[in-house]
C-alpha angles and dihedrals in degrees: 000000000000116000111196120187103207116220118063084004123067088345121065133220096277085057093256137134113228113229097235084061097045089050104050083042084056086042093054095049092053094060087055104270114143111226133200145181123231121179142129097245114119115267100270097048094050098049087052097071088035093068085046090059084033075219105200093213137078113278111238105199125149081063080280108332105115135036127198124189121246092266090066087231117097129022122243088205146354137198137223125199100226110246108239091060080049088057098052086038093068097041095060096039084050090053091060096046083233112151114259128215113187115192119205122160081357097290114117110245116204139170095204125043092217115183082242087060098052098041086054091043092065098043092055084041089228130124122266107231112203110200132178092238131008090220091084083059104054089038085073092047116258129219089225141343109203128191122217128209148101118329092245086049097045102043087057089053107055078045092058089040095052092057102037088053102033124184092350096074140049113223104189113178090203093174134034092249090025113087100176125190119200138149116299094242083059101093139111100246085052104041088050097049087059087058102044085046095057088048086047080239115151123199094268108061082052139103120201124185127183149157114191138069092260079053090076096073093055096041092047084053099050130080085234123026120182131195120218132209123316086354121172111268092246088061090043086048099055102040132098099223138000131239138182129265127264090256078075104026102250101159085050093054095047099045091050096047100055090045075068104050083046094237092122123066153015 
């Protein structure tokens, strides 16, 4: 199996696939490889690139927090973040004035249309639902509720978060200005080892490449973890081996590298 995180590893910073990766994901699946994709994007942006790649394999978004099926139709498990850890969640990201998305059913929840949440909300082709209050949201047990602010600030926060919520969330701060919260069981690693459970795959029969900080878990998991590109020193850390980004085809070149020496594949 190939497990690709999206942004800053097979997609560029103007959120594209470059054809050469497209091509060598379709090559490798071709010579019998499963590939999935594993990000933190909401469902329906993820599957979006999924059905560019016409990736043959379940789409892992939410970090982990959500699996769909190959048909793109109908999701194999979904997580909840419980509510009490929502609740301490939001009163720690309003302390800080930073925004605040809540998913739920993949649709973005806010309390504030900031110019910022729009404009994310186009990008990721979804509907921007303003709500009073942000409570009647995490009541119903969101996917993932994200905080959005400056690096500095946001780095203090998933620090604070960590520590406040201890081993029953997962704070990813996926981007330098994103700090998510979302279930512990909410994570790469374990969203890909379902997969890989329900396909009687093992670790080591598995490739995973990533670039961000919520990448670690998955590369740590895998018999072989790759980072790609500018990725975060804890991914670096814990990877076998480094590429380079999509901006230079990295994941091409190394797909199609390894079809020739005959290590990927039936």
């Amino acid at each position: 199996m190939l497990a690709l995180d999206v942004d800053g590893t097979i997609a560029t910073s103007d959120h594209e696939i470059p054809a050469a990766i497209i091509d060598a994901i379709h090559a490798a699946m071709n010579a019998g490889v499963i590939v999935s994709l594993v990000t933190g994007r909401m469902r329906r942006s993820a599957l979006r690139y999924a059905e560019l790649c016409n990736a043959n394999g379940p789409t892992v978004s939410y970090q982990g927090g959500v699996i769909t099926a190959p048909d793109f139709v109908t999701d194999t498990h979904a997580e909840r973040l419980p509510i009490s850890l929502a609740t301490s969640s939001l009163e720690h990201m309003r302390e800080t004035g930073a925004h605040i998305n809540c998913y739920l059913n993949d649709e973005i929840y806010v309390e504030n249309k900031s110019d910022w949440a729009v404009a994310y909300a186009g990008r990721m082709q979804t509907t921007l639902h303003l709500v009073k209050s942000l409570e009647s949201v995490i009541d119903a047990g969101p996917t993932i509720i994200l905080a959005v602010d400056e690096p500095p600030l946001i780095t203090r926060l998933a620090g604070k978060l960590r520590t406040s919520l201890g081993v029953g969330a997962a704070v990813t701060q996926s981007l330098p200005h994103f700090c998510e919260v979302a279930s512990a069981s909410a994570t790469k690693a374990i969203g890909l080892a379902r997969v890989c459970d329900a396909y009687g795959i093992s670790p080591g029969e598995v490739i995973a490449i990533g670039d961000g900080e919520g990448d670690v878990s998955m590369v740590q998991w895998a018999g072989l973890g790759i980072a790609a590109g500018d990725a975060h020193p804890a991914v670096r850390t814990a990877a076998n081996m480094h590429i380079p980004g999509p901006d230079n085809n990295g994941v091409a070149e190394l797909i199609q590298r390894m079809l020739v020496q005959g290590k990927l594949g039936g």
